[in-house]
TORBA-883619 format. One line per field, with one value per residue (C-alpha): residue in three letters; x, y, z; residue number from 0. Coordinates in nm, 3 decimals, padded with zeros to 5 digits. Each point is the difference from the previous one (the first is absolute). Layout:
TORBA-883619
lumvo: ala ...
east: X ...
north: Y ...
up: Z ...
midren: NUM ...
//
This chain:
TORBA-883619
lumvo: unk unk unk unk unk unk unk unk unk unk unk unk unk unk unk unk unk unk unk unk unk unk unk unk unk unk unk unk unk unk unk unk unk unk unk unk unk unk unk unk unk unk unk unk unk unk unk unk unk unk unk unk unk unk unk unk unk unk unk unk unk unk unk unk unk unk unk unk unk unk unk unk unk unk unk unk unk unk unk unk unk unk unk unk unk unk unk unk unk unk unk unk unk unk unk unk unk unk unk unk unk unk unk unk unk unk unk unk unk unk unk unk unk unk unk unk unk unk unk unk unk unk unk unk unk unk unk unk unk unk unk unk unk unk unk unk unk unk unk unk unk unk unk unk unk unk unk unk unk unk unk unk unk unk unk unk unk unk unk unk unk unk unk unk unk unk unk unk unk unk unk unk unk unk unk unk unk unk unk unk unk unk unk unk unk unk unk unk unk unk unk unk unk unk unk unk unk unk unk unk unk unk unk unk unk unk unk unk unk unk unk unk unk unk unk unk unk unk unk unk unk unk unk unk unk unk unk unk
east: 00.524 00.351 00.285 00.167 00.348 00.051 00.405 -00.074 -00.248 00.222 00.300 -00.269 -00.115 00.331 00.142 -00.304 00.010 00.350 -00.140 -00.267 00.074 -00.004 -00.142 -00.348 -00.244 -00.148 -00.364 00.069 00.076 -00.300 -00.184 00.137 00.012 -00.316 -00.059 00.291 -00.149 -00.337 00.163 00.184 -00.328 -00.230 00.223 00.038 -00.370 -00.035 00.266 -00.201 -00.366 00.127 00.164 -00.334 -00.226 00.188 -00.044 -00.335 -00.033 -00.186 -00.041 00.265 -00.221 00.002 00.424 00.024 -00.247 00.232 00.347 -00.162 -00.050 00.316 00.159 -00.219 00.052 00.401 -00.021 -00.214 00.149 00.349 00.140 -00.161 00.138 00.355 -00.015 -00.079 00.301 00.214 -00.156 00.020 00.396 00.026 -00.167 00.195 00.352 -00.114 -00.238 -00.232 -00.223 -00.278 -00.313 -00.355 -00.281 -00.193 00.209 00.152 00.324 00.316 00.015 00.226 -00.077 -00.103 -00.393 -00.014 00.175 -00.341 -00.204 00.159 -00.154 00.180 00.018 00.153 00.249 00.044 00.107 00.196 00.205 00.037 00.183 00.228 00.137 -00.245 -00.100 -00.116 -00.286 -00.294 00.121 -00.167 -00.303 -00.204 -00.205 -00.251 -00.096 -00.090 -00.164 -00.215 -00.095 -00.084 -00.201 -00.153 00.163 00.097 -00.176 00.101 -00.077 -00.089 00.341 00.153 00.129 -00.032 -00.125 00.116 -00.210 00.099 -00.291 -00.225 00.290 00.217 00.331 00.182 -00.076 00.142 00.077 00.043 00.375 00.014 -00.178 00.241 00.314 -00.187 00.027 00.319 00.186 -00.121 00.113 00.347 00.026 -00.067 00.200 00.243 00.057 00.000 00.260 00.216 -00.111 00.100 00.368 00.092 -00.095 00.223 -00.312 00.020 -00.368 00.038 00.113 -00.287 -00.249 00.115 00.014 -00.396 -00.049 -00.190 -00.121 -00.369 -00.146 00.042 00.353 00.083 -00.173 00.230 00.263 -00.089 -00.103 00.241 00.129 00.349 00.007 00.171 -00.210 00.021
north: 01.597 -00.177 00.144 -00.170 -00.081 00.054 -00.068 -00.404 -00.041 00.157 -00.230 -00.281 00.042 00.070 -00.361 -00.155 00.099 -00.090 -00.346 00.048 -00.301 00.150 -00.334 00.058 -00.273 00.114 -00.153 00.245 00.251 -00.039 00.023 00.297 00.247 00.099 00.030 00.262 00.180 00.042 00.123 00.272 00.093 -00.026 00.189 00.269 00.034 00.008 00.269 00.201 -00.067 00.081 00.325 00.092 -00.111 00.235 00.304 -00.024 -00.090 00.233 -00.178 -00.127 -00.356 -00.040 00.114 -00.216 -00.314 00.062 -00.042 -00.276 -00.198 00.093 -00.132 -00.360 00.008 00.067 -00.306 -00.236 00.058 00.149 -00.176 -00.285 00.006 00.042 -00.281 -00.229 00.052 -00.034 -00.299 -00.130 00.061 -00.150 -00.292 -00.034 00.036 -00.280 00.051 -00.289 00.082 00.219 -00.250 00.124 -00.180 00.048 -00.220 -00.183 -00.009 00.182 00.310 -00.052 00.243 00.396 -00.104 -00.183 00.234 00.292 -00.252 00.012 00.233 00.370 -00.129 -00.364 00.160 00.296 -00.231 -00.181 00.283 00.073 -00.335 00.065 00.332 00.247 00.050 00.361 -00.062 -00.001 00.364 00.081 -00.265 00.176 -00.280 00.256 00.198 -00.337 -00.146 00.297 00.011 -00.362 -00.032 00.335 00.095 00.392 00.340 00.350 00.244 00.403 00.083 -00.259 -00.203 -00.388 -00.149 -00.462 -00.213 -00.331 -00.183 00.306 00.204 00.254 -00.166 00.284 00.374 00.101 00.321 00.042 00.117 -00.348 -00.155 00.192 -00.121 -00.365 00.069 00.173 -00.267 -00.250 00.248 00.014 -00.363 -00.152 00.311 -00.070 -00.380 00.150 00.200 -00.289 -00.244 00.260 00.057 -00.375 00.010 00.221 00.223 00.404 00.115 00.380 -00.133 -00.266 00.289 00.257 -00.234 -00.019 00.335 00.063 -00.384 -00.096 -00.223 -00.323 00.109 -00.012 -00.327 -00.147 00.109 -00.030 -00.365 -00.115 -00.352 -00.053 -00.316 -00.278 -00.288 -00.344
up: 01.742 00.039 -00.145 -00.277 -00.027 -00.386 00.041 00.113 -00.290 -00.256 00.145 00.015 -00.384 -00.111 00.155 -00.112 -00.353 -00.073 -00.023 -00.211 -00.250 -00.434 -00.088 00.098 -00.221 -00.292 00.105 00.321 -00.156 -00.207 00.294 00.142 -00.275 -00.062 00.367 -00.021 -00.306 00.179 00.356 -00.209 -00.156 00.331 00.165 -00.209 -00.026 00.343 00.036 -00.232 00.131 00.326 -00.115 -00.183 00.245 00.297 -00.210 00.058 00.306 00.235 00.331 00.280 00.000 -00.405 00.071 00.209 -00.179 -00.305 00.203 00.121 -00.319 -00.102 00.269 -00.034 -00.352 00.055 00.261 -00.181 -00.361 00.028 00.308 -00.099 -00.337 00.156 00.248 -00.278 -00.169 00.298 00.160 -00.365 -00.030 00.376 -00.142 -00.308 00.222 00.181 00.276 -00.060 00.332 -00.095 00.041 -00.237 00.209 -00.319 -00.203 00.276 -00.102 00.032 -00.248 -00.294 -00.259 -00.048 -00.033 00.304 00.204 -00.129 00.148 00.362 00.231 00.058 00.350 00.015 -00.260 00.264 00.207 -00.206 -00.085 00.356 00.034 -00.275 00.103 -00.065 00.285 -00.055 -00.184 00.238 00.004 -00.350 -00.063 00.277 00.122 00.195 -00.303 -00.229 00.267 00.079 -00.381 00.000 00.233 00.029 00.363 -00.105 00.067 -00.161 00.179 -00.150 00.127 -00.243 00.270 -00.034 00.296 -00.046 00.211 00.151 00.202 -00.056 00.196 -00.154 -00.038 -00.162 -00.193 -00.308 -00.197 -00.328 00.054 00.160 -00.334 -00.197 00.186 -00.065 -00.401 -00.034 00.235 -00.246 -00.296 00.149 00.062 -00.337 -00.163 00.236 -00.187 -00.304 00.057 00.138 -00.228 -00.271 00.134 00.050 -00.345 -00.108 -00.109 00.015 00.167 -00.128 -00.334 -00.007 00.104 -00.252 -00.253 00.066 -00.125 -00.309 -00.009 00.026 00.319 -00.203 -00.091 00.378 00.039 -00.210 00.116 00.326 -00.053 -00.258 00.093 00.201 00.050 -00.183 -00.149 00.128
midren: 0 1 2 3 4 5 6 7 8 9 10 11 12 13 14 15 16 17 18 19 20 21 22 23 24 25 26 27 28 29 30 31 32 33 34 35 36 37 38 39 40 41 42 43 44 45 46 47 48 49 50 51 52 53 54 55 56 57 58 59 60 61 62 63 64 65 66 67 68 69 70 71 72 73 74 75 76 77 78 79 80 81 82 83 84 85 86 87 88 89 90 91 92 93 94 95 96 97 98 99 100 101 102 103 104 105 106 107 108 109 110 111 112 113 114 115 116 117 118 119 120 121 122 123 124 125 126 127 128 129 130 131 132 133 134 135 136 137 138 139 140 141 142 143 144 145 146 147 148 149 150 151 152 153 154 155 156 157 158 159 160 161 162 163 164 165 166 167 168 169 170 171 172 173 174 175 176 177 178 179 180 181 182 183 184 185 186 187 188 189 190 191 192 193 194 195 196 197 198 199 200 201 202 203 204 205 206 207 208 209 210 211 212 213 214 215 216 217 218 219 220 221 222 223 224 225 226 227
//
């Protein structure tokens, strides 16, 4: 697995999200909160299935199945969730060149950009300056998935195929470094998002403490931005 270079994407974030504009549209806004509501919920659930389901676990190939949805699920859900929002804010700063074949048209607003594929807006991103993304959306493992082209062994090794070769072998230490790269990332724009802000993170999270789920939800979700 490459090695990532977490100083350029914390410089890259942090220039990036000093123009992140406050006056957002309320119809996109709309649009985006309950998307945020959910991801908080989904992946807490998942955080806790996962922990649950790993307890029990008795086998290095159900380990290792486990890791491995985890790390799909952290791909296809998390990641996914995250590059929405940036492509979104590249959008709404100005850059007017992400094409949906679906629609045919140029994308304009936070519901067109969920109906882009992960990898034209992969690529997108790449042309806009993050170029270290194909680091973390892992095209081998949701391409194995897809179209069936993975083997676990007993061992708990993953074996990905490509033209009914094996391309590559996985662990489930390298599964692991998958999920928590994509942990680190997104809490890694929190964090900066939170400072430009002006926002204290250890206040924020102690000021979590003795309030329910749906407390943190909103919270978590309450509206910054200024109406039009």
């Amino acid at each position: 697995m490459s090695t990532i270079d977490w100083e350029k994407i914390e410089t890259t974030i942090f220039s990036f999200s000093k123009g992140i504009p406050t006056n957002v549209s309320k119809k996109d806004r709309e649009q985006a909160q309950p998307n945020m509501i959910r991801s908080i919920r989904n992946t807490f659930d998942i955080n806790k299935w996962f922990i649950e389901v790993n307890q029990s676990i008795k086998t290095p190939k159900s380990k290792a199945f486990s890791h491995l949805i985890r790390a799909f699920y952290k791909i296809e859900g998390e990641l996914a969730y995250w590059i929405n929002f940036i492509v979104f804010y590249l959008v709404w700063l100005g850059h007017h060149d992400l094409w949906c074949p679906f629609n045919q048209k140029y994308v304009r607003s936070y519901t067109e950009v969920t109906e882009v594929s992960l990898r034209i807006k992969t690529r997108f991103l790449e042309d806009h300056g993050f170029d270290f993304i194909e680091d973390f959306t892992s095209r081998d493992i949701r391409n194995a998935i897809a179209h069936q082209d993975y083997l676990i062994r007993d061992d708990g090794d993953i074996e990905i195929y490509r033209n009914q070769k094996i391309k590559k072998i996985l662990t489930v230490e390298d599964l692991n470094q998958i999920s928590s790269n994509i942990s680190r990332l997104i809490g890694t724009t929190v964090k900066i998002w939170a400072e430009i802000s002006g926002l204290d993170i250890n206040q924020v999270m102690m000021s979590f403490q003795g309030l329910t789920f749906e407390d943190i939800l909103e919270k978590a979700t309450k509206p910054s931005f200024e109406e039009e």
